[in-house]
N, CA, C and O atoms as CSV, one atom per row, in Angstrom:
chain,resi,resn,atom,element,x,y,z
A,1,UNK,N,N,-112.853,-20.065,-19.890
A,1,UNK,CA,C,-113.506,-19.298,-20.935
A,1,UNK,C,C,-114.886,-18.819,-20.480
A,1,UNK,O,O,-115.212,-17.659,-20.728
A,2,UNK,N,N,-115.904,-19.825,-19.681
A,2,UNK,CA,C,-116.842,-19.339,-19.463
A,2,UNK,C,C,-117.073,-18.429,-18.114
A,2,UNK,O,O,-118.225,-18.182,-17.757
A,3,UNK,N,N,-116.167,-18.035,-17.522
A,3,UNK,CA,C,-115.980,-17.258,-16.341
A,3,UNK,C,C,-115.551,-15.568,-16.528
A,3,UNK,O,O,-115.762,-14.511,-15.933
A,4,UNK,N,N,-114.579,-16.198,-18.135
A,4,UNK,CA,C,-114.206,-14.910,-18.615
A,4,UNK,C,C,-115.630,-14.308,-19.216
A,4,UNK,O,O,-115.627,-13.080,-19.141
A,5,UNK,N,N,-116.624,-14.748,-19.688
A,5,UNK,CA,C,-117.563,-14.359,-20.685
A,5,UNK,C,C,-118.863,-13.903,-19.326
A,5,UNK,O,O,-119.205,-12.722,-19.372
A,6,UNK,N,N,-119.343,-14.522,-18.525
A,6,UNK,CA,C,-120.098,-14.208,-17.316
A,6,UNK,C,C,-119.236,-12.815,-16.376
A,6,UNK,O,O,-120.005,-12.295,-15.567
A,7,UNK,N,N,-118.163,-12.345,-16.387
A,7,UNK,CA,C,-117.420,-11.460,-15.791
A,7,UNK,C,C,-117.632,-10.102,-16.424
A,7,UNK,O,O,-117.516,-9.072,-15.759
A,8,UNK,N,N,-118.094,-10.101,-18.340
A,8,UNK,CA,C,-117.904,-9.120,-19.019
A,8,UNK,C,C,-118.957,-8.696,-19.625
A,8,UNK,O,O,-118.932,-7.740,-20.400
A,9,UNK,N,N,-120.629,-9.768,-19.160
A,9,UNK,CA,C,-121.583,-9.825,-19.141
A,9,UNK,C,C,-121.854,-8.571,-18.528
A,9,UNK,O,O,-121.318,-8.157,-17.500
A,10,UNK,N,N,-123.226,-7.637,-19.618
A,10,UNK,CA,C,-123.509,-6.142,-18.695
A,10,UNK,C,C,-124.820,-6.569,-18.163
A,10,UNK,O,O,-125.167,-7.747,-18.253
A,11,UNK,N,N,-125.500,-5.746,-17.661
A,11,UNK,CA,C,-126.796,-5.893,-16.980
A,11,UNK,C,C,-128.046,-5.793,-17.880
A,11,UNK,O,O,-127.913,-4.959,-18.776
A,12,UNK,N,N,-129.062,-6.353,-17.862
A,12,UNK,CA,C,-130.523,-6.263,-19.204
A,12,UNK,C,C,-131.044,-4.699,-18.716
A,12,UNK,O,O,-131.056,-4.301,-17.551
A,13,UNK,N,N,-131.472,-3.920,-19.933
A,13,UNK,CA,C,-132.119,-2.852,-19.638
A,13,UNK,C,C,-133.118,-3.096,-18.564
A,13,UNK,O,O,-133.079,-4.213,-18.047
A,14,UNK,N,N,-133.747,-2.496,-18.260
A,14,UNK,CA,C,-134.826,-2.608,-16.916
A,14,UNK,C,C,-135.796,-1.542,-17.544
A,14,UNK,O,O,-136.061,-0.447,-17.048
A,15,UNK,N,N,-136.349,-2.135,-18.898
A,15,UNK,CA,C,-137.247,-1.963,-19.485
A,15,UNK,C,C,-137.657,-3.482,-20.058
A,15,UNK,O,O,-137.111,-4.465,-19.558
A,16,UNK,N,N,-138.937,-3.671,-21.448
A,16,UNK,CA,C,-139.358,-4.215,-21.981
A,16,UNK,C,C,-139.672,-4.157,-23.833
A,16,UNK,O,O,-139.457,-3.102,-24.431
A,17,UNK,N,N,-139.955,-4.839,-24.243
A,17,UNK,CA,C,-140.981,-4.616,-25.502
A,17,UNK,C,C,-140.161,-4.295,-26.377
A,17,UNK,O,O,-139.003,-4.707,-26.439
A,18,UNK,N,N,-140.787,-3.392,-27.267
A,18,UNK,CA,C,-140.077,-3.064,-28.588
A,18,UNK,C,C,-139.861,-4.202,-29.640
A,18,UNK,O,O,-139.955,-5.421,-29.496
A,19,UNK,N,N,-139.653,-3.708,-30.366
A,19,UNK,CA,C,-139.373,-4.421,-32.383
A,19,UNK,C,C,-140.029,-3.969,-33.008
A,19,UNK,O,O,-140.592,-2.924,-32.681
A,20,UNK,N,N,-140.250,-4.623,-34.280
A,20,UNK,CA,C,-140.539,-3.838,-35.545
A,20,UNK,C,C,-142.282,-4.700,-36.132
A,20,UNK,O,O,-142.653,-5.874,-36.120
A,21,UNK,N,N,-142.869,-3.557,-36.528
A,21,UNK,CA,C,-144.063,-4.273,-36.995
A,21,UNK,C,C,-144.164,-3.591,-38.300
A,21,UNK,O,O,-143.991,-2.379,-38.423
A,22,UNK,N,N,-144.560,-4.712,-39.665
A,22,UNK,CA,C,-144.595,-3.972,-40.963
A,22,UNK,C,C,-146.052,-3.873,-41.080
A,22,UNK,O,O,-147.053,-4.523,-40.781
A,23,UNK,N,N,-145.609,-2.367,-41.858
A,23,UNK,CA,C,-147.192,-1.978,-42.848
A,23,UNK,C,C,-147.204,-1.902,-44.132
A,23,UNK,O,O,-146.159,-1.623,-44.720
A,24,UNK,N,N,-148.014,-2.060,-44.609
A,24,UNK,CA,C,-148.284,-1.976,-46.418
A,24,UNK,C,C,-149.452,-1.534,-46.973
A,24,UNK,O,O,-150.582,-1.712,-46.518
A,25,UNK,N,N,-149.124,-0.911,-48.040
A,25,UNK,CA,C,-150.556,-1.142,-49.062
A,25,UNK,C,C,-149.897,-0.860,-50.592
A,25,UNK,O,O,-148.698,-0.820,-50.867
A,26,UNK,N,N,-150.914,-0.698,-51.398
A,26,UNK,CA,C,-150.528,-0.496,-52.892
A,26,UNK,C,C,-149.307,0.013,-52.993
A,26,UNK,O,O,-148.289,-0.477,-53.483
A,27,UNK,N,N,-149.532,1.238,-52.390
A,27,UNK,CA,C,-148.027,2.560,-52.731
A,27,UNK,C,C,-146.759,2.664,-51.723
A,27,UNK,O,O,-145.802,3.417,-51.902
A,28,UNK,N,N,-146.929,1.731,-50.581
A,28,UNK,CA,C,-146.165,1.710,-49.467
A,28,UNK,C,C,-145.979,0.723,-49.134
A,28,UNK,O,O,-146.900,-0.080,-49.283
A,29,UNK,N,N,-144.437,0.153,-48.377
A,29,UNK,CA,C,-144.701,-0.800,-47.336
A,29,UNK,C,C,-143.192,0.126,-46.751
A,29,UNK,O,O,-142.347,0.815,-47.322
A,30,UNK,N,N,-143.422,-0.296,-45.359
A,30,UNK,CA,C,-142.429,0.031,-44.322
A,30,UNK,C,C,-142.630,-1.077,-42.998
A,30,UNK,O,O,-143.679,-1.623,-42.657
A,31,UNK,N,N,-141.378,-1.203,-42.431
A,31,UNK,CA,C,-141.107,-1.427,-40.600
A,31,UNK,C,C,-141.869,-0.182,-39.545
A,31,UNK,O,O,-141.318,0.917,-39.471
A,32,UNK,N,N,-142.457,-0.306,-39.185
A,32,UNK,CA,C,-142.230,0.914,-38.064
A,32,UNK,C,C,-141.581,0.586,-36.440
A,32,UNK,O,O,-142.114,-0.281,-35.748
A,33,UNK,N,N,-140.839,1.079,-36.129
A,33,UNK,CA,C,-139.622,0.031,-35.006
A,33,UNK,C,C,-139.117,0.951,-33.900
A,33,UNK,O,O,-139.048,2.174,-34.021
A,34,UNK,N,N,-138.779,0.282,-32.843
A,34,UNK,CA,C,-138.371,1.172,-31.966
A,34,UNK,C,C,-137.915,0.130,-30.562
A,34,UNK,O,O,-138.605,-0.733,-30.019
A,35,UNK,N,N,-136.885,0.455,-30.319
A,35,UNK,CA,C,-135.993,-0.027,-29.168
A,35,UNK,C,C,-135.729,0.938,-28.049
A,35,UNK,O,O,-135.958,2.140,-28.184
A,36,UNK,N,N,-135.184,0.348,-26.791
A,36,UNK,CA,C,-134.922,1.383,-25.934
A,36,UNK,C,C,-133.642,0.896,-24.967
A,36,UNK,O,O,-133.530,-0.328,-25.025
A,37,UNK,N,N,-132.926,1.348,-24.339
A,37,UNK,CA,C,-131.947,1.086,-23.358
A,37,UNK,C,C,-131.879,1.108,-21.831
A,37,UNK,O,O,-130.891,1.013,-21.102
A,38,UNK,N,N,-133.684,1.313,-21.409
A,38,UNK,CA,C,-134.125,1.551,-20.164
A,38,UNK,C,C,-134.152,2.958,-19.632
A,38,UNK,O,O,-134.947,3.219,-18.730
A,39,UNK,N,N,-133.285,3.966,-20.151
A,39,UNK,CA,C,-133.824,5.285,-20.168
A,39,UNK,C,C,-134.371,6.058,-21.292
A,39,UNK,O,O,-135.290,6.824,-21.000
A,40,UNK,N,N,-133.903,6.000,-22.804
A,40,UNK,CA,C,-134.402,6.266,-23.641
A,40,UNK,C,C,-135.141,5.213,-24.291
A,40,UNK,O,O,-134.870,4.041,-24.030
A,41,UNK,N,N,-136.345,5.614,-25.380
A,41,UNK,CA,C,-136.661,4.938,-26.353
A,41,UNK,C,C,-136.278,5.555,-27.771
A,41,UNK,O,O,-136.551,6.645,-28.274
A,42,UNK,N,N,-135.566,4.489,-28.221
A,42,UNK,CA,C,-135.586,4.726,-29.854
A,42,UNK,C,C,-136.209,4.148,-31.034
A,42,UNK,O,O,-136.195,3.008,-31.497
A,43,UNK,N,N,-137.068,5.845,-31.606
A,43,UNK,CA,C,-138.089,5.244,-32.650
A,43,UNK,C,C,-137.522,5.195,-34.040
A,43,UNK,O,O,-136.935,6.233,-34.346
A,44,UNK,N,N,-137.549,4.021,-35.195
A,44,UNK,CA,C,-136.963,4.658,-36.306
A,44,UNK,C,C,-138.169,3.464,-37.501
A,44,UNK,O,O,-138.969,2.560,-37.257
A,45,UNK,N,N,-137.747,4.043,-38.583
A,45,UNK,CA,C,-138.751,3.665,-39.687
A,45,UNK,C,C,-137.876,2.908,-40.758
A,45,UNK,O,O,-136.878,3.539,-41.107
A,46,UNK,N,N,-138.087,1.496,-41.432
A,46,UNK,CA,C,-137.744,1.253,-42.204
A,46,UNK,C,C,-138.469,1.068,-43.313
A,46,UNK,O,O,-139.478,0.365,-43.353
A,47,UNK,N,N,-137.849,1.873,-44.547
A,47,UNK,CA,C,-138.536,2.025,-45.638
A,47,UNK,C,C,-138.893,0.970,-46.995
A,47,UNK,O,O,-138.068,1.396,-47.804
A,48,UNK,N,N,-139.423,0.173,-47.503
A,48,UNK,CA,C,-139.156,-0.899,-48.498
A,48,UNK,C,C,-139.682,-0.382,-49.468
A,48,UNK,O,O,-139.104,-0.696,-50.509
A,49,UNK,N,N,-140.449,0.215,-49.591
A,49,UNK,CA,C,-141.313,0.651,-51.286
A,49,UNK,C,C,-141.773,2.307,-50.796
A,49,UNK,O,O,-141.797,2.819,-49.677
A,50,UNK,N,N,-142.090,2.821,-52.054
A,50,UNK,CA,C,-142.902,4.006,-51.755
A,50,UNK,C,C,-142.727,4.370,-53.761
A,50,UNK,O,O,-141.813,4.176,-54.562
A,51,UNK,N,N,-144.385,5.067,-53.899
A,51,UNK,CA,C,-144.566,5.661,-55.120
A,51,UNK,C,C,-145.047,6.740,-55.021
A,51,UNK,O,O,-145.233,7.190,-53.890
A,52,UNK,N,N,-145.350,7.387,-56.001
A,52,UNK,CA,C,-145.692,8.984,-55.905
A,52,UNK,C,C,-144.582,9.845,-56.231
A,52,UNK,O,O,-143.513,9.669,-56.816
A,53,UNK,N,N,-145.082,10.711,-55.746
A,53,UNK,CA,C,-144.045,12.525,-55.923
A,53,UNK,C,C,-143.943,12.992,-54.826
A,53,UNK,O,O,-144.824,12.493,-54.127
A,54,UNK,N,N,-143.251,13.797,-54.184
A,54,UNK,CA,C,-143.444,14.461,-52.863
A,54,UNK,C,C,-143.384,13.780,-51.785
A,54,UNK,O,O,-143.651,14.472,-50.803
A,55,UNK,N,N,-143.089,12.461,-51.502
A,55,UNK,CA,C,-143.170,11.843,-50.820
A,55,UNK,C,C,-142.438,11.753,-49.350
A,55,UNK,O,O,-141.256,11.443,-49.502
A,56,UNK,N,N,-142.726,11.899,-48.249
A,56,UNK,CA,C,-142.112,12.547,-46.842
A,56,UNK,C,C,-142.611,11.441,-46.036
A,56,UNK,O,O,-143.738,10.990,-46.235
A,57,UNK,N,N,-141.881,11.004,-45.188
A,57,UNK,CA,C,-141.955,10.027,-43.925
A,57,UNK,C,C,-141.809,10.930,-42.377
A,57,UNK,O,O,-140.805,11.585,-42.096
A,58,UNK,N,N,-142.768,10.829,-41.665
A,58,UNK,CA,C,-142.670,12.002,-40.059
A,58,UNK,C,C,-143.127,10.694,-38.985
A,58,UNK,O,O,-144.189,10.073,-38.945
A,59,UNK,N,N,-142.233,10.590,-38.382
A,59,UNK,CA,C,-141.596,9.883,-37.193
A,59,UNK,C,C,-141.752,10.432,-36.007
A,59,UNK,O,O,-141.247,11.521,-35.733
A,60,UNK,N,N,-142.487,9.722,-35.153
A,60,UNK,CA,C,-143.100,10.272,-34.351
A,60,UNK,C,C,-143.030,9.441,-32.940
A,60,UNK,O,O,-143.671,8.395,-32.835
A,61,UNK,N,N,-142.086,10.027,-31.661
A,61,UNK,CA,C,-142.433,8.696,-30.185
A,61,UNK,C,C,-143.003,9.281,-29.157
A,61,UNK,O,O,-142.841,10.461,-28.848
A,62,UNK,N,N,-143.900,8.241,-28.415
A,62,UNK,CA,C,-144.523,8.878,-27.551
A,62,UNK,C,C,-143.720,10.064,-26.604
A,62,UNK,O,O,-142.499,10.219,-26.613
A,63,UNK,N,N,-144.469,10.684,-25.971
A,63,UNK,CA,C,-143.822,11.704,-25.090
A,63,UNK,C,C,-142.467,12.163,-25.627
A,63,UNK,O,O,-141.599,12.664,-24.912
A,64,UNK,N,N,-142.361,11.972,-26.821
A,64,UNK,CA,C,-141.073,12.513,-27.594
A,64,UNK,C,C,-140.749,13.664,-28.911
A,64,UNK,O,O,-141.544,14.601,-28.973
A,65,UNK,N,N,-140.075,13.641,-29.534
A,65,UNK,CA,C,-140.003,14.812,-31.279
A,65,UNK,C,C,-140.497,13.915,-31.870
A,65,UNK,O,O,-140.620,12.715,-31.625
A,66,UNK,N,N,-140.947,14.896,-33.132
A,66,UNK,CA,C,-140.729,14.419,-34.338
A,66,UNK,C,C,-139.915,14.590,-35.491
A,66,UNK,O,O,-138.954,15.358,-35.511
A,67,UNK,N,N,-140.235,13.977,-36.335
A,67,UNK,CA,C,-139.221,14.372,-37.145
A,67,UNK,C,C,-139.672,14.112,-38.817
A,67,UNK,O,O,-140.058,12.988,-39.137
A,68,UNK,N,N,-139.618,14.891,-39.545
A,68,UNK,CA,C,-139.862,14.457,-40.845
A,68,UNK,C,C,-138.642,14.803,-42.044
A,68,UNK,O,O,-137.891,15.764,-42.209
A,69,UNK,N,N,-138.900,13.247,-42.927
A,69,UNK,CA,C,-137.237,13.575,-43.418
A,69,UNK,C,C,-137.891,12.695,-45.218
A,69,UNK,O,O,-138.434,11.599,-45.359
A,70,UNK,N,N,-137.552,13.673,-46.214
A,70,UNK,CA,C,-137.885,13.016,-47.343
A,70,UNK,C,C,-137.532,10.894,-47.453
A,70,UNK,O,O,-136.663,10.132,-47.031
A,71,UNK,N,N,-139.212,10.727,-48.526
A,71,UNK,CA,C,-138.879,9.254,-48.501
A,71,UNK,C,C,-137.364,8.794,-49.506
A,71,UNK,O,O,-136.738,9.393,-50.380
A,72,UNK,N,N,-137.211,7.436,-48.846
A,72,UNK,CA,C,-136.160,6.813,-49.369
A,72,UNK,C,C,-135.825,5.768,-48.646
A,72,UNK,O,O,-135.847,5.757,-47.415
A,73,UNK,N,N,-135.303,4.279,-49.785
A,73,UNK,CA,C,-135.695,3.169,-49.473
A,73,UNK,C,C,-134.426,2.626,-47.761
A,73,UNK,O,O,-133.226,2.610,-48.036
A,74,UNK,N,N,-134.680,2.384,-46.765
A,74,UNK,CA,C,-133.818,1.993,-46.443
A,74,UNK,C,C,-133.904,2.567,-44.388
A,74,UNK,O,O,-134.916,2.377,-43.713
A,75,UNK,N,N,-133.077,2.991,-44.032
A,75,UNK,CA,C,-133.094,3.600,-42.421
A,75,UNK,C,C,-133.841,5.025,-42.575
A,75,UNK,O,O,-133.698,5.869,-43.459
A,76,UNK,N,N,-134.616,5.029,-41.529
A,76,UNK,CA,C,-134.697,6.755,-41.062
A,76,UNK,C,C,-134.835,6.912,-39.955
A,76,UNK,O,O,-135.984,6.510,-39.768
A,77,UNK,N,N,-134.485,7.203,-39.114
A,77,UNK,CA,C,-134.108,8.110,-37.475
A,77,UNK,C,C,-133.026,7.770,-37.396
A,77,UNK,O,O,-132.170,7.725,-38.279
A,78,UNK,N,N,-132.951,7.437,-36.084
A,78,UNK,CA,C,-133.922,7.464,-34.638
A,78,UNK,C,C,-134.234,8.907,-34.260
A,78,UNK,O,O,-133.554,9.929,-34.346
A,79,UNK,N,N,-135.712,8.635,-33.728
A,79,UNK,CA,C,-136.330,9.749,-33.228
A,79,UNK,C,C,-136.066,8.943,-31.309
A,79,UNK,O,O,-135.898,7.754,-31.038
A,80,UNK,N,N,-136.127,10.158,-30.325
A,80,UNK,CA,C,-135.869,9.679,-29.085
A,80,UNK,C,C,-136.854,10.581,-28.024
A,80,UNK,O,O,-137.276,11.716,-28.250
A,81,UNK,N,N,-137.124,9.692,-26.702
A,81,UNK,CA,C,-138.284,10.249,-25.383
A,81,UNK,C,C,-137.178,9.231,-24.650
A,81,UNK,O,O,-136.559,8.204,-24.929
A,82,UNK,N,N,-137.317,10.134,-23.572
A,82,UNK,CA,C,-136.680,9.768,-21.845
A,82,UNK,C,C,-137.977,9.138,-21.391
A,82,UNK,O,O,-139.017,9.755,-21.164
A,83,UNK,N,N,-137.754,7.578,-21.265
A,83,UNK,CA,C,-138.831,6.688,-20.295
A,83,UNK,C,C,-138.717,6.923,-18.964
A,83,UNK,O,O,-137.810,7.000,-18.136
A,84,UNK,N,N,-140.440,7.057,-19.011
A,84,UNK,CA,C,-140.563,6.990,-17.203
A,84,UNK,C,C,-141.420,6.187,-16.591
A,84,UNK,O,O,-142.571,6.546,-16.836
A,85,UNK,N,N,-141.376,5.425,-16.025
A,85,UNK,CA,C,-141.886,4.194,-15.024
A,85,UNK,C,C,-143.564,4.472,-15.752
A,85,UNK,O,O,-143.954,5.589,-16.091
A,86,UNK,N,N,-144.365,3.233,-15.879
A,86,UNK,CA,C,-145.661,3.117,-16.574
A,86,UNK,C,C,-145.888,3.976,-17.294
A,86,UNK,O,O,-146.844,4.736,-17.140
A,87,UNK,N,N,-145.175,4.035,-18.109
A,87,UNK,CA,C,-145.650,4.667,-19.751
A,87,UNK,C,C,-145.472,3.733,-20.387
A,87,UNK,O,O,-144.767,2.781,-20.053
A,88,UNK,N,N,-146.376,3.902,-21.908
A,88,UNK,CA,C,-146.282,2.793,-23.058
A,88,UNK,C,C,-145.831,3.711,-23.778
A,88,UNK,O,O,-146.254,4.862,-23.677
A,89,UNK,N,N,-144.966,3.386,-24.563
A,89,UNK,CA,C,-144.232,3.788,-25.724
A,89,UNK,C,C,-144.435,3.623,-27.213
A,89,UNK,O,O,-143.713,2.656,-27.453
A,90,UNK,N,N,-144.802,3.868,-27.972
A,90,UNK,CA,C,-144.982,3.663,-29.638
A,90,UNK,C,C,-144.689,4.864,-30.224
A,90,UNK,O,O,-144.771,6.062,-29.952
A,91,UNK,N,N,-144.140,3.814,-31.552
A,91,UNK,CA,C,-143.155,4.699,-32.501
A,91,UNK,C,C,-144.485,5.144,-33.523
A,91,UNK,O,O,-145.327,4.255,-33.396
A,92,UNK,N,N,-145.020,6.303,-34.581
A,92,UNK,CA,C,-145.596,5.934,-34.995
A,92,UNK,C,C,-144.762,6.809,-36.873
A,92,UNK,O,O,-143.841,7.591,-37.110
A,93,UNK,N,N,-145.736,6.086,-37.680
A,93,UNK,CA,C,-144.835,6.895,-39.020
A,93,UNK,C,C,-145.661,6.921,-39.682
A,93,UNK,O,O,-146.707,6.327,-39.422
A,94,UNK,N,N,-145.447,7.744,-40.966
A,94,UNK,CA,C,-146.679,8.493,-41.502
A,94,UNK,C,C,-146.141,8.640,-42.974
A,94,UNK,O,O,-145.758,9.770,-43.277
A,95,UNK,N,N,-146.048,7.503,-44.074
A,95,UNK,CA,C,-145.681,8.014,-44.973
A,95,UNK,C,C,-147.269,8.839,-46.025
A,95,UNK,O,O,-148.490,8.688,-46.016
A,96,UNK,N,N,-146.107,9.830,-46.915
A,96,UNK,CA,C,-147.318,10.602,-47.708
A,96,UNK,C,C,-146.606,10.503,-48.807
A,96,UNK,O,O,-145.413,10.201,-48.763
A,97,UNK,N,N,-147.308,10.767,-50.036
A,97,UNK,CA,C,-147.106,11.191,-51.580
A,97,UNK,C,C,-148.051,11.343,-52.255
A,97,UNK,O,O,-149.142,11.001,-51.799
A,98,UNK,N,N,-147.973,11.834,-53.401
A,98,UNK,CA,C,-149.222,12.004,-54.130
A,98,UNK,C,C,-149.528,11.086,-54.515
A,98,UNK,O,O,-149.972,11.314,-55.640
A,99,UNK,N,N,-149.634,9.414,-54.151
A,99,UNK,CA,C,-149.752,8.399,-53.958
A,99,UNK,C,C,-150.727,7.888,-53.089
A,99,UNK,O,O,-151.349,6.844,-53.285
A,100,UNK,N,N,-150.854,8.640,-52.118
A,100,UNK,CA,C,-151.698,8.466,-50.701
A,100,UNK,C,C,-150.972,8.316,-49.554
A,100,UNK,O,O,-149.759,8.379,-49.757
A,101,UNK,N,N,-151.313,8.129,-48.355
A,101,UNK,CA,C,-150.637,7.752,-47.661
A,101,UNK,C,C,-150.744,6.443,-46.863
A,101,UNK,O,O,-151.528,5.555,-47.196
A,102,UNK,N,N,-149.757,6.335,-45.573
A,102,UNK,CA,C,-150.045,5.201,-44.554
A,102,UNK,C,C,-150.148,5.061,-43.551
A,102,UNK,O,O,-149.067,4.473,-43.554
A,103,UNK,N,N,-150.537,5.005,-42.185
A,103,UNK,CA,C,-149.970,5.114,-40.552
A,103,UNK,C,C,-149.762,4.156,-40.461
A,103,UNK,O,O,-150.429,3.348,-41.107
A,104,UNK,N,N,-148.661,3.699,-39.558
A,104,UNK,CA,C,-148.272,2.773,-39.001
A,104,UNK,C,C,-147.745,2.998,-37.318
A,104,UNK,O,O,-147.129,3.990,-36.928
A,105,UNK,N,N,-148.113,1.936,-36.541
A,105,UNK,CA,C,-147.178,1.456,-35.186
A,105,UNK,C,C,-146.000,0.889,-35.035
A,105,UNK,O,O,-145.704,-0.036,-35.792
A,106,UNK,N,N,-145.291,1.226,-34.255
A,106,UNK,CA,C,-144.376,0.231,-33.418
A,106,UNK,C,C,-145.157,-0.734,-32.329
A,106,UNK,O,O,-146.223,-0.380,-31.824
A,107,UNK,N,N,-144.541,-1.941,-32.034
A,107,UNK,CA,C,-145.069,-2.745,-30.822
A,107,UNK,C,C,-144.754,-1.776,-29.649
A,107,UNK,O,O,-144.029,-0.782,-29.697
A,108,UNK,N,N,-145.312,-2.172,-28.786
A,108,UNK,CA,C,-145.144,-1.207,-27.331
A,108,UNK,C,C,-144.050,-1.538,-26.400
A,108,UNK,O,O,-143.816,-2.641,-25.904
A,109,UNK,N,N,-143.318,-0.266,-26.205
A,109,UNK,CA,C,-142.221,-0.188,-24.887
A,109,UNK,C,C,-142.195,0.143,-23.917
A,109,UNK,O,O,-142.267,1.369,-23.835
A,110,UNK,N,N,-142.111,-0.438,-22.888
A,110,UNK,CA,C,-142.650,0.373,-21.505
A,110,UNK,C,C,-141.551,-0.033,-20.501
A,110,UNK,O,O,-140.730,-0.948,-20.572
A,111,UNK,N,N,-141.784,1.014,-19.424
A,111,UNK,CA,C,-141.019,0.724,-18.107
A,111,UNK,C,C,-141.468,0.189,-17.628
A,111,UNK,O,O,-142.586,0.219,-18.142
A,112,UNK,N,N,-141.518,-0.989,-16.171
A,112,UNK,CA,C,-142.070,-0.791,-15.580
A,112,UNK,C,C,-141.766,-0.578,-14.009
A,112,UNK,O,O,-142.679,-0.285,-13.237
């Protein structure tokens, strides 16, 4: 059994870092998060609260798009950048409403 399981074993990205760090305040809280597979990084936002009107979340990775997509409680991306050897990576997100808004980070992903 354990020969079968070491045989079907794949290789670790040949990157680092990444997960999720939360932000909050009165009118907001979110994840801001981001993983990668050693060539891409993927940035995405998880949503837990939000008040106001108008309210829009824009997702943002280094050396990468953005993206802005009305709020709502739950997943939003992945936004994606092609890693290249010593770069740091962060996801960043930006909720707004006539509420106020928030910035938030991802922890850092890098090649090295």
């Amino acid at each position: 059994m354990t020969a079968a399981l070491l045989g079907t074993a794949t290789a670790p990205a040949n990157a680092a870092g990444g997960g999720c760090r939360p932000h909050s305040n009165t009118a907001f809280s979110f994840d801001a998060c981001q993983g990668d597979d050693g060539v891409l990084v993927y940035g995405d936002t998880y949503i837990k609260r939000f008040t106001g009107s108008h309210c829009r979340v824009t997702i943002r990775v280094t050396n990468g798009s953005s993206q802005s997509y009305p709020c709502r409680i739950g997943h939003l991306g992945p936004q994606t950048a092609r890693m290249s050897r010593g770069v740091d990576y962060y996801t960043s997100s930006t909720i707004s409403s006539s509420a106020g808004s928030l910035y938030g980070i991802s922890p850092r992903s890098w090649k090295p």
